[in-house]
C-alpha positions in Angstrom: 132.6 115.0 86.1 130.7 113.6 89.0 127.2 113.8 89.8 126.1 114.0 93.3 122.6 113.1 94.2 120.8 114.9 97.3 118.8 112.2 98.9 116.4 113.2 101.1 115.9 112.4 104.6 113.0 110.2 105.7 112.3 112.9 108.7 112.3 115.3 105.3 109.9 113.2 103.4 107.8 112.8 106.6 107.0 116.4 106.8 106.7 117.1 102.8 104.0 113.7 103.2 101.9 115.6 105.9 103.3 119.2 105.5 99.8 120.4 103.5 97.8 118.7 106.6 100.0 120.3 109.0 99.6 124.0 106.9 96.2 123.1 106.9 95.7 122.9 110.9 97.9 125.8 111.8 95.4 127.7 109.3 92.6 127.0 110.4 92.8 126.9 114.2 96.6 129.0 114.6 100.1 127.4 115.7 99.1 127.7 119.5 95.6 125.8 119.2 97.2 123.4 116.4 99.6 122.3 119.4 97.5 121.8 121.8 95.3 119.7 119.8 98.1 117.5 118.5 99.6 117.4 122.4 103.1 119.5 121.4 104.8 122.6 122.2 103.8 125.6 120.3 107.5 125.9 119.4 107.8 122.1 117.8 104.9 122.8 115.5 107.0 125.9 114.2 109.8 123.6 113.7 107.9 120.8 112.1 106.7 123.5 109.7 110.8 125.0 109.1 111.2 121.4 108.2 113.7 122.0 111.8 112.5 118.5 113.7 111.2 115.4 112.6 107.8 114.7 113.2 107.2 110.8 114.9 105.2 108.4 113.6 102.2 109.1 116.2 102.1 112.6 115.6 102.4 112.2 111.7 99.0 110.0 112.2 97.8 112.4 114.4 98.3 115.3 111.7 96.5 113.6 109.5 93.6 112.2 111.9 93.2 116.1 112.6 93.4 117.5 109.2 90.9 114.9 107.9 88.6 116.1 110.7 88.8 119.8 110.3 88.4 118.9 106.2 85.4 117.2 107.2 84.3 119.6 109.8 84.3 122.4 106.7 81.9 120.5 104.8 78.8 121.0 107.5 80.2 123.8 109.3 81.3 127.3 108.4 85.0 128.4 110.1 83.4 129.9 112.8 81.1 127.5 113.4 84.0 124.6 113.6 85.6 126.9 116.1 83.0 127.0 118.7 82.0 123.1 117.7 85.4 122.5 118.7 85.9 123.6 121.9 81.9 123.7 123.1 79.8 120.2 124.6 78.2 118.0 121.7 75.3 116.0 123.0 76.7 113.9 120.1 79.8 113.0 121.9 78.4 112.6 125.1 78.5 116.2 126.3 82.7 115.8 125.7 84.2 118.5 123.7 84.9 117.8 120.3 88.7 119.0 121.0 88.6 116.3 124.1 87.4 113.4 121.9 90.1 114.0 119.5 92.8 114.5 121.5 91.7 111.0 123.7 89.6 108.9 121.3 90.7 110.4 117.6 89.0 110.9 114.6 85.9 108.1 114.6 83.6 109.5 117.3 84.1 113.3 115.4 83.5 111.8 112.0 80.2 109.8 113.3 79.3 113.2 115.5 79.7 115.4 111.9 77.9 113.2 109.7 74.7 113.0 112.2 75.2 116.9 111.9 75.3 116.6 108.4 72.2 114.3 108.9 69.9 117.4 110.6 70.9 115.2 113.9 72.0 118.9 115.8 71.9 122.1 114.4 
């Protein structure tokens, strides 16, 4: 008798290494939002989630850089509060929207921005 072994792919093992920070994004802010931010069609995020396409190494970082943000974001804000922070001008950021500064700059500036918040910095 002969064993076979399934081996996984590495675009396989690159969605099961970021597939609970992608599920997390698509939670919180829906599929159409979750591609925006992450600069993909709607439609691709879907796949990524079916396991469908393989996600690139940029937008595996940028999975992560986003999920570790909105994890972040949930510790000073509430949900609805991280919605509007989002998408609304932070005198933190230089009047940029959160949202903008993420998609541009990354994480950083959004992690500084939320621990002034976290700070009493803006309310």
């Amino acid at each position: 008798m002969v064993t076979v072994l399934k081996t996984r792919s590495a675009g396989a093992e690159a969605l099961t290494a970021v597939a609970p920070d992608l599920r997390r994004i698509v939670g919180l802010l829906g599929n159409n939002r979750a591609a925006a931010i992450l600069g993909v069609d709607k439609s691709l995020v879907s796949r990524w989630l079916r396991g469908a396409e393989t996600i690139s190494p940029s937008k595996r970082k940028a999975i992560i850089d986003v999920s570790y943000v909105l994890q972040r974001a949930l510790q000073v804000l509430t949900p609805q509060q991280l919605s509007l922070w989002l998408v609304g001008s932070d005198p933190l950021l230089g009047g940029a929207r959160p949202v903008d500064v993420l998609m541009v700059r990354g994480a950083g500036q959004l992690v500084a921005a939320l621990d002034a918040i976290e700070q009493g910095a803006f309310a």
